[in-house]
N, C-alpha and C positions, 0 to 999 in steps of 0.2 A: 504494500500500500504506500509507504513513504517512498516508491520510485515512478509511483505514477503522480501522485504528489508534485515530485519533482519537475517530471516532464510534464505535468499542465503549465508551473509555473516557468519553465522553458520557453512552453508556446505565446502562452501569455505576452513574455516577456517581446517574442519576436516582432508578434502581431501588432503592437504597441510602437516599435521601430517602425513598420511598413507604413503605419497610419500618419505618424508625424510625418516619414518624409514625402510622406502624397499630401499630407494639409501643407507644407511648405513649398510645392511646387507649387500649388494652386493659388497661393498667396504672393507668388513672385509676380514681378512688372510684366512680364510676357503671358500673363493668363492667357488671353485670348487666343495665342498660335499655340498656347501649350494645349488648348483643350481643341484646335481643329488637329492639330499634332495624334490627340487620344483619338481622336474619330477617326481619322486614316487610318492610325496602328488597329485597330479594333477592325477596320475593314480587310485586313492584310492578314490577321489572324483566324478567322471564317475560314472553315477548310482547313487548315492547315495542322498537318500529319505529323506526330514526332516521335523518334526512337530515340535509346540512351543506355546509358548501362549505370544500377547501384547497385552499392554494398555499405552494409553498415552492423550496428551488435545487438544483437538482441541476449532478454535477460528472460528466463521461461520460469512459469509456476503453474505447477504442479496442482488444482484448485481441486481439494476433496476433503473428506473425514474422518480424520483419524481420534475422533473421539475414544471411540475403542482399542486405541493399540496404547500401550502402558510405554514409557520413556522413548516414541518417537517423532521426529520431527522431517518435514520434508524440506528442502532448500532450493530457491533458485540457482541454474546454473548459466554463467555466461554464453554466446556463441558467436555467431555469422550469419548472414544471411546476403546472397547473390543477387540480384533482378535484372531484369529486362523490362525498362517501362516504356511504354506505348500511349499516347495519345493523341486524341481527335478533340479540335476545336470546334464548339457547337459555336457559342459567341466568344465576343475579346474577356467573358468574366465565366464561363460553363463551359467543362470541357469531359470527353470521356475517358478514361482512366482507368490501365490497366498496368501491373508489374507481375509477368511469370516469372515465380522466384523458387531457389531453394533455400530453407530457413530450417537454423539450427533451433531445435528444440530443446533440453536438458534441463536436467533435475537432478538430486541427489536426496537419496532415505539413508535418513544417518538415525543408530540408537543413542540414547543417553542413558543415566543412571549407570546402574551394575553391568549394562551391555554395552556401554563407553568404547569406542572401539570401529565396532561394528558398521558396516556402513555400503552404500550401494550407490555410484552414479550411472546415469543413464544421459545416452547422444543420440539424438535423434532426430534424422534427416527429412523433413517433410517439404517435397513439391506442393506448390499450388497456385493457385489460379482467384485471383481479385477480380472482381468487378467492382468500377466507383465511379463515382460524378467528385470531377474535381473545381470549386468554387473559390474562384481567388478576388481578390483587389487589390489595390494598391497606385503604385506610381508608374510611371515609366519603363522604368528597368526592375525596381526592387518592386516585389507582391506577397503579400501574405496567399496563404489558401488554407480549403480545408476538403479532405478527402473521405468522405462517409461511402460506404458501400457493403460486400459480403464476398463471399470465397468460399472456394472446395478444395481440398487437399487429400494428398495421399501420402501415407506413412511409408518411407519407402523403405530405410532401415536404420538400425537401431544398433549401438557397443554398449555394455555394461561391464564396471569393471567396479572391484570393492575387496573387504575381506569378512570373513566371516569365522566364527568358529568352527572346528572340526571335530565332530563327533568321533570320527576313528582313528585321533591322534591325541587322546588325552595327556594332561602334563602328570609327571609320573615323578621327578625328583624334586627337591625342595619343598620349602612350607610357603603355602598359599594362605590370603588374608580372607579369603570368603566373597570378596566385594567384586568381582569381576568374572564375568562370564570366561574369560583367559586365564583365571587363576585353575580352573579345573581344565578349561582346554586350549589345547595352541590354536593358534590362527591360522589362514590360509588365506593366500591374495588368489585373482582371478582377474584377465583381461579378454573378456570375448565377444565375438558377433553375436548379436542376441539373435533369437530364436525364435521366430513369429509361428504361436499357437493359433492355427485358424479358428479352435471352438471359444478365445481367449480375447483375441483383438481385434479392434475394431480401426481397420486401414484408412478407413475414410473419415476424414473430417470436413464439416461444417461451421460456418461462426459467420460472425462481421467484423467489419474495420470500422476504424476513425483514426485518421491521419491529419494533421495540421503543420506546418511547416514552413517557410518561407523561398522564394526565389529569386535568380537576379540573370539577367539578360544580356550577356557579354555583348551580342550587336545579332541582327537577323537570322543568325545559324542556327549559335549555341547559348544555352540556359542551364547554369549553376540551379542547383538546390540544396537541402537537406529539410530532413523532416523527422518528426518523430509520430510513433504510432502504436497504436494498442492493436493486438487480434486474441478476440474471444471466441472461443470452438465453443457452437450449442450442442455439440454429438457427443456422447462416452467415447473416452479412451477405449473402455472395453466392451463386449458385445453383452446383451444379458443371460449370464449363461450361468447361473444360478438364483437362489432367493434372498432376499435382504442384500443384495448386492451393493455397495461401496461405489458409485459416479465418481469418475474423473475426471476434468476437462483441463486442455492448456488454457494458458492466458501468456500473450506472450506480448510484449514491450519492446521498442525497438527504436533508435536512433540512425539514421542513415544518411548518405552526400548521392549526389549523381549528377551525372549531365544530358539534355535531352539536346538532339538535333533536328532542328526544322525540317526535313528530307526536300522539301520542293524550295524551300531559299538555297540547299545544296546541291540541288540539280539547275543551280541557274548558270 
């Protein structure tokens, strides 16, 4: 919670930038060519096509209930994520807005108390596919926006790696305190491709975006950004394949940069 938190007041903050410097354009001596200025550029942007390439970090949680498990917690884990964004200009302020991405997803279940120690991370690789309307304003060059929409993904696959105690390696020399699941047994580490149980996972997922962000307009080509963004899966992680089943859904957070290219100002 304290890093979405964060990144509202991020956005916040951006948004706030893009606004002052569009009320100080429009307050300069040249209003009048500044705004037949907006109305050409608005007319030049209709139609027009853009590709690009981001990458930026996202931080993944884990959203479930562990009211029943006795000294565990689950953690976010840092990542990555790739895209490919793609927009169409409806008008110079609505546009449509796509990024087919791969995004690191990750977690870690780690024990406390007497089982201190103990612990499991998970990576995981999810394709997907955004659909959004992206809503901007601003100035000239520099623009606020915000990107609302939804998405499907596919779990493509998945490492875990941790340690755990070993029941058919008990500790057999020295005097043990009592206070540690290792005091009676040794450990054992593990680093492997996880193992996708078809009656178990559920590959597909579902959610929505909200994206907000800022951008800035080198000259007709090329367009700087960065943004930050939330994605909430509505689907289980897992399939319902028993009773009183345990939901789990990602939630994943994300800061990223990229660049988009006009294609028809670089085909000129």
């Amino acid at each position: 919670m304290k890093y979405s938190i964060g990144l509202v007041a991020i956005l916040v903050a951006l948004w706030g930038v893009v606004n002052a410097q569009n009320d100080s354009l429009k307050a300069s001596p040249g209003n009048q060519e500044f705004g037949n200025s907006q109305t050409n550029a608005a007319n030049r942007i209709r139609g027009m096509f853009s590709l690009g390439l981001e990458t930026g970090y996202t931080l993944n949680y884990l959203i479930t209930n562990i009211s029943s498990l006795t000294d565990t917690e689950y953690q976010p884990i840092g990542g990555f994520s790739v895209a490919i964004p793609v927009a169409y200009a409806l008008t110079d302020w609505c546009s449509l807005y796509s990024d087919p991405n791969l995004t690191k997803k990750n977690y870690e279940y780690e024990r406390t108390g007497s089982f201190q120690g103990v612990n499991e991370t998970y990576t995981n690789t999810y394709l997907q596919l955004p659909f959004m309307a992206r809503f901007q304003y601003g100035g000239k060059k520099l623009k606020g926006f915000v990107n609302p929409g939804f998405y499907g993904g596919y779990w493509l696959s998945g490492r875990v790696k941790g340690t755990m105690p070993n029941p058919l390696n008990p500790v057999t020399t020295g005097s043990t305190s009592g206070t540690s699941i290792f005091d009676g047994l040794n450990p054992y580490s593990f680093n492997e491709k996880y193992a996708f149980n078809s009656t178990k996972d559920n590959r597909w997922e579902f959610g929505w975006i909200l994206g907000a962000g800022a951008s800035y307009q080198l000259n007709s080509t090329f367009q700087l950004f960065v943004e930050g963004r939330i994605t909430q899966s509505l689907t289980d992680q897992q399939k319902q394949y028993m009773t009183n089943q345990v939901q789990r859904y990602n939630q994943t957070i994300g800061i990223s940069a990229g660049c988009l290219v006009n294609l028809k100002a670089l085909s000129k």
